[in-house]
N, C-alpha and C positions, 0 to 999 in steps of 0.2 A: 835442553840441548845447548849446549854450548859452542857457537861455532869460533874459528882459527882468524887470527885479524883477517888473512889470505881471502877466505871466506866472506868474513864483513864485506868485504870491499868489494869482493864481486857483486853481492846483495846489494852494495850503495849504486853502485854501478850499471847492474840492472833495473834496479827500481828508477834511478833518473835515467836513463834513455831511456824508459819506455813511457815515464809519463810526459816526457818531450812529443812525443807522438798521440797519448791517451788525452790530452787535454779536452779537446774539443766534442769526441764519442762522450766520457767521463760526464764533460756538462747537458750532452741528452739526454742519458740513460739514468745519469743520477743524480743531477742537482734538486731537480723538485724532491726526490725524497732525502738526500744526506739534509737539505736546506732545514727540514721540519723541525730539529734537533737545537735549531742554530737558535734560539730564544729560551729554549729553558736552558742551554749553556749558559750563555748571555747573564740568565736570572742566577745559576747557581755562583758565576765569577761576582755578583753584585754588580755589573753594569748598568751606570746609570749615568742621567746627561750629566756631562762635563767630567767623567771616567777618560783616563787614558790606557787606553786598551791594545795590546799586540794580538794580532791574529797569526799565530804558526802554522804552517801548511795549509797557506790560505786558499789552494784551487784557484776555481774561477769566483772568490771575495765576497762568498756568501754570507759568512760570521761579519766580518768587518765592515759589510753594508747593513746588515743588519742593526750594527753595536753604534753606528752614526745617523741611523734612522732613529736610536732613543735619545740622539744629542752627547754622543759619546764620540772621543777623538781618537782615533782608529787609524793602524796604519797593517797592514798585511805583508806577510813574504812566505815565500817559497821556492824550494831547489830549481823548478823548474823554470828555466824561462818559458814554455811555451805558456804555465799555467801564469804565470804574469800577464804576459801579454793577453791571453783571455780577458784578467781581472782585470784589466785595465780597459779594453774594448766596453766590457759588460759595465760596471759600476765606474765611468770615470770621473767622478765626483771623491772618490776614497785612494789613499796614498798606498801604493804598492811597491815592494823593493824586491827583487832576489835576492834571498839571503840561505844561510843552513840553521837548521833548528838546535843542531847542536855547537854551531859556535854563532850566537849572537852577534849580533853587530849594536850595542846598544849599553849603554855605561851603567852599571849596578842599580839599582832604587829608582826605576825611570817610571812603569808602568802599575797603576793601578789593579791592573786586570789582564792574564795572560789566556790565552782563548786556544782548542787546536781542534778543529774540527775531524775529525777520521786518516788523522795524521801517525797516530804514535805507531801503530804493524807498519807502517815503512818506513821507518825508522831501523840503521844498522845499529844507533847506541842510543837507544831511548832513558837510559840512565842520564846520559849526556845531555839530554832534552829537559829532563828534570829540572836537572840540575843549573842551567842553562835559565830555566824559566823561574827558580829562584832567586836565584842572581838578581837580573832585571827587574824584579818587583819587588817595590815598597814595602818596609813591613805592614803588613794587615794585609796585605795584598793578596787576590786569589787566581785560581788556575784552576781551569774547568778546562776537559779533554771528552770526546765521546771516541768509541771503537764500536763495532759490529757484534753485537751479542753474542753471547755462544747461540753453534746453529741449532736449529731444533726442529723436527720434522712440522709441516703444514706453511712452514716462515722460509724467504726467500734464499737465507743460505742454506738452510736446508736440506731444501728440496731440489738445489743444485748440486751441492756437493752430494749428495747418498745417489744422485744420477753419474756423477762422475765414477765415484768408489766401485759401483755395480758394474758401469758400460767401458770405463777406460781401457784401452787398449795399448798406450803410449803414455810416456809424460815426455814433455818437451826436457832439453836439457838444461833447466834452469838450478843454479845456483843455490843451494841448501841457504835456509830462510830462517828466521827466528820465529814463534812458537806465534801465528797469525793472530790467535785468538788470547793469548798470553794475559792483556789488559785488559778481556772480562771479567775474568777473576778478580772480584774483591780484594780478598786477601792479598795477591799477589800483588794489584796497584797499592795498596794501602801499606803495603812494605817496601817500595820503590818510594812511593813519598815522605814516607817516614824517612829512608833514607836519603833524599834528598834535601830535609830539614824541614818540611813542610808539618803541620799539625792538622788534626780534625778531619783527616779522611772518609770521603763517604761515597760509595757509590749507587745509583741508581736506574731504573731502565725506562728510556723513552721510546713509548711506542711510535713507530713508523710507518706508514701505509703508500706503496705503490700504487696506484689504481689505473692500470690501463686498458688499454680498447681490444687488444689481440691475446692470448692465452702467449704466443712467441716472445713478447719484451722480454720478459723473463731472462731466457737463454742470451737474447740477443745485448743486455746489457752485460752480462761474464763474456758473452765471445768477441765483442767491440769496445766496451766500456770499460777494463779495468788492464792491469798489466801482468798479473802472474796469473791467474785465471786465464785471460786470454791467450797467453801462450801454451798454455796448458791442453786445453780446449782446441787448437789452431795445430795441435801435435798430433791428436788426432785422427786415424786413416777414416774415410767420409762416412762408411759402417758406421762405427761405434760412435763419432759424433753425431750421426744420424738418430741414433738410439739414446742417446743422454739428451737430445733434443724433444724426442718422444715423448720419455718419463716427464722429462720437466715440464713441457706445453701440457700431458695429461694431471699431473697433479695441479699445477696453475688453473687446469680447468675448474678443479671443485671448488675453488674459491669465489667464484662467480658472485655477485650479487645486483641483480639487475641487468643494466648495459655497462658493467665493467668489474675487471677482475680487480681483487681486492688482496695483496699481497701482503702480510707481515714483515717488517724488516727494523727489528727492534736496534735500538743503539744504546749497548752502557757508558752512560755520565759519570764519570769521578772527578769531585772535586776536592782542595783542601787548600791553609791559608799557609801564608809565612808569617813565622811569628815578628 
């Protein structure tokens, strides 16, 4: 789907107000599990002590605390000020700026190692990002990105979204979006880097696990935690989000093991170098 700049911009639009507000739910409901990811990213950019590393869509500066935990010089940005000011609360030992992923702020061949934690789906011109994170790194330099796997029944998007598709009654009026899942696809990433000049594309799937105490987290991270989701969810008449609450807490349930539910929530890794 190709959307109309008109369009772009509404999506840029949307997506930064709403994570001006999501910040703080976002680091409840998901930092312990987006965070799990943030080490084999890490390992596939080569970060290592005395690596200078960018963190793109850094949140609340999990990658970029993590990449100065191995002695790596790490600096983080994001559209968001609120997600700044988080990062900054949270880790303030690590250097944060607000910046845009697609127009750097940072002079050609700076960065050893470009990092973007579950940044690229909100993204209006992820080409731009690319391209963007070429630029700034070194030759030999690499760029590791994760996204949210495709969903798959028994795994956390899953078994949200087939509760949606089934009980939705409304969608809120949000702004036509670029293809969410777009950068699971292989193929598809591996033809974005290619054409952003990068070589040696590869992607892979890091398993994820939620583990909480109530069968509800579930829901309650899409309906408080994220920004297109929760509008979504929040459009709602109390019925039918009553009912996509249902399904979701009952399948959540059979995942049980022990005293805590055990939820899938795989992330694909692509990385690749500049030559």
């Amino acid at each position: 789907m190709t959307l109309s700049k008109s369009e772009l911009r509404a999506f840029q639009e949307f997506e930064q107000s709403g994570w001006e507000t999501a910040a703080d739910p976002y680091h409840q409901h998901w930092g312990f599990l987006s965070s799990q990811s943030a080490d084999p990213m890490l390992d596939a950019a080569e970060v290592t002590r005395g690596s200078k590393v960018l963190d793109v869509a850094t949140g609340a500066g999990y990658v970029a605390a993590s990449a100065v935990q191995r002695g790596a010089r790490a600096v983080g940005i994001d559209f968001s000020a609120a997600q700044i000011d988080l990062a900054r609360q949270t880790f303030p030992e690590v250097e944060f700026r607000k910046a845009s992923a697609e127009a750097l702020p940072f002079s050609p061949d700076t960065f050893d190692a470009v990092v973007m934690g579950f940044g690229m789906n909100h993204m209006p011109d992820p080409e731009a990002a690319f391209g963007e994170a070429c630029r700034v790194l070194k030759p030999g330099g690499r760029f590791a990105f994760t996204v949210w796997s495709q969903p798959n029944p028994g795994e956390g998007f899953g078994i949200v979204l087939s509760a949606i598709e089934t009980h939705s009654a409304a969608y809120a009026s949000l702004p036509p979006a670029p293809p969410y899942f777009r950068f699971a696809n292989p193929d598809e990433t591996a033809a974005v880097f290619t054409q952003a000049g990068f070589v040696e594309p590869a992607t892979v799937t890091v398993p994820q696990y939620w583990r909480h105490t109530s069968p509800d987290q579930v829901f309650d991270a899409f309906n408080e935690g994220a920004v297109r989701a929760t509008a979504m969810l929040r459009a709602q008449p109390a019925d039918a989000r009553h009912a996509i609450r249902s399904e979701v807490k009952s399948e959540v349930t059979k995942l049980r093991q022990g005293d805590y539910y055990v939820i899938p929530v795989p992330a694909a890794l692509s990385s690749a170098t500049k030559p």
